[in-house]
C-alpha positions as CSV (number, residue, x, y, z in Angstrom):
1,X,31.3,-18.0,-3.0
2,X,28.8,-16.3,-0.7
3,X,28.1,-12.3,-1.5
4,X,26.7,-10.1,0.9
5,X,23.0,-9.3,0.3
6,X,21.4,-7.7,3.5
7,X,21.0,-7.4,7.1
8,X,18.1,-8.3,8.3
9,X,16.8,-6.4,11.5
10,X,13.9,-7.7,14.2
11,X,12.0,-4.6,15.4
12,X,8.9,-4.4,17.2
13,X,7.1,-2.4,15.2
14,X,5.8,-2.0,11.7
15,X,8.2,0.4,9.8
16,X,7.1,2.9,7.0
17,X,7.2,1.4,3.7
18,X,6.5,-2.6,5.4
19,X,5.0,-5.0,3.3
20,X,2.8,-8.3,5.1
21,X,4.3,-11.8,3.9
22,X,1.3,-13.7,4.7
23,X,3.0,-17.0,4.3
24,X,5.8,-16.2,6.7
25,X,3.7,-14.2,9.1
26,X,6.0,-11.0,8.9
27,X,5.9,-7.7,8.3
28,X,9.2,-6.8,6.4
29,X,11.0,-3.9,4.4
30,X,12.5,-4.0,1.0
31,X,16.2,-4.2,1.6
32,X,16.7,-3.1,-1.8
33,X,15.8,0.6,-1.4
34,X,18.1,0.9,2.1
35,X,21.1,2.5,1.7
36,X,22.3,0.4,4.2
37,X,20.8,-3.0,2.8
38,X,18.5,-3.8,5.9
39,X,15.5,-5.3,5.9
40,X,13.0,-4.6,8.9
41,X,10.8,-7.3,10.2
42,X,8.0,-7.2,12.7
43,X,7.0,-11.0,13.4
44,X,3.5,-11.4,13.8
45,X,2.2,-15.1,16.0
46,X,2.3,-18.3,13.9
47,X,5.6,-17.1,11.6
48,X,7.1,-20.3,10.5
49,X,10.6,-18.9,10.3
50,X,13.0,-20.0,13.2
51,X,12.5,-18.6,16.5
52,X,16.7,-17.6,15.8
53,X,15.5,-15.6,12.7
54,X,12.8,-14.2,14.4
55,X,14.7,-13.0,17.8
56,X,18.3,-12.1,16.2
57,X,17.8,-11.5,12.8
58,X,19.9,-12.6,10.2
59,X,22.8,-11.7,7.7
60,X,22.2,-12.7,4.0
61,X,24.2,-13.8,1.5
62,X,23.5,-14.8,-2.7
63,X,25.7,-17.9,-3.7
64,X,25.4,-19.7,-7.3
65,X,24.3,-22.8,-6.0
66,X,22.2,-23.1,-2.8
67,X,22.3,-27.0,-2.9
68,X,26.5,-27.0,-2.6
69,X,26.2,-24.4,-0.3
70,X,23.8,-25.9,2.0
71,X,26.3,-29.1,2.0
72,X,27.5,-30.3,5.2
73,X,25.8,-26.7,7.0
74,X,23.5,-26.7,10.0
75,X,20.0,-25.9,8.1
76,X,17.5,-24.5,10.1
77,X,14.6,-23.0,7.0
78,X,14.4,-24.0,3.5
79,X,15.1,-24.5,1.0
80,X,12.4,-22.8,0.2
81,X,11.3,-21.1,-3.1
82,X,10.0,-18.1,-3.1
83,X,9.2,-17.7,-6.7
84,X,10.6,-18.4,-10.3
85,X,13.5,-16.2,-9.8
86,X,14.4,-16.9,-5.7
87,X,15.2,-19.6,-3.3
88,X,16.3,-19.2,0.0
89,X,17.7,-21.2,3.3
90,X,18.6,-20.2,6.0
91,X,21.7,-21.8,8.0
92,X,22.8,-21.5,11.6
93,X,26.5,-20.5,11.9
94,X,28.5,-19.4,14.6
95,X,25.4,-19.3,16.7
96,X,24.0,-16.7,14.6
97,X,20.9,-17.1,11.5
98,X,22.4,-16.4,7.9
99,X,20.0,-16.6,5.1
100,X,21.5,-18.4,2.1
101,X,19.6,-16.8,-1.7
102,X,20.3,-18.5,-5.0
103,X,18.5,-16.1,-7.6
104,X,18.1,-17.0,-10.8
């Protein structure tokens, strides 16, 4: 069962508060402390993400198991852990990016 995490938003600029991802080439906010659950991200050249992810954002969701939730789904990133207690994937559906996290 998929649970909504956060929304994340593609802007063109580097918001307040933005932390650099150097592996994903991406400047990004911490969902966590929006009221609203978005995340900002300001792509820098190189990023590895899909060009989807990087042109439409994405919606994100936690599930128990990313491996039976990845079954049979269009799978565009991933997986791909982030560190001991995250994993994420992200999926195509209905033409639209949805980032799939399985935290531990």
């Amino acid at each position: 069962m998929r649970t909504f995490n956060h929304v994340g938003i593609v802007t063109d600029v580097i918001r307040e508060g933005a932390s650099y991802n150097s592996g994903l080439s991406v400047w990004l906010t911490d969902y966590s402390k929006s009221p609203n659950k978005i995340e900002f991200l300001k792509f820098e050249s190189g990023s590895c993400l899909p060009e989807l992810v990087q042109k439409q954002g994405h919606i994100a969701y936690t599930v128990p198991s990313l491996e039976e939730e990845l079954k049979g789904k269009k799978v565009i990133f991933g997986p791909a852990v982030c560190d001991e207690h995250l994993t994420i994937a992200f999926i195509e559906e209905e033409g639209v990016a949805i980032e799939l996290m399985e935290i531990k």
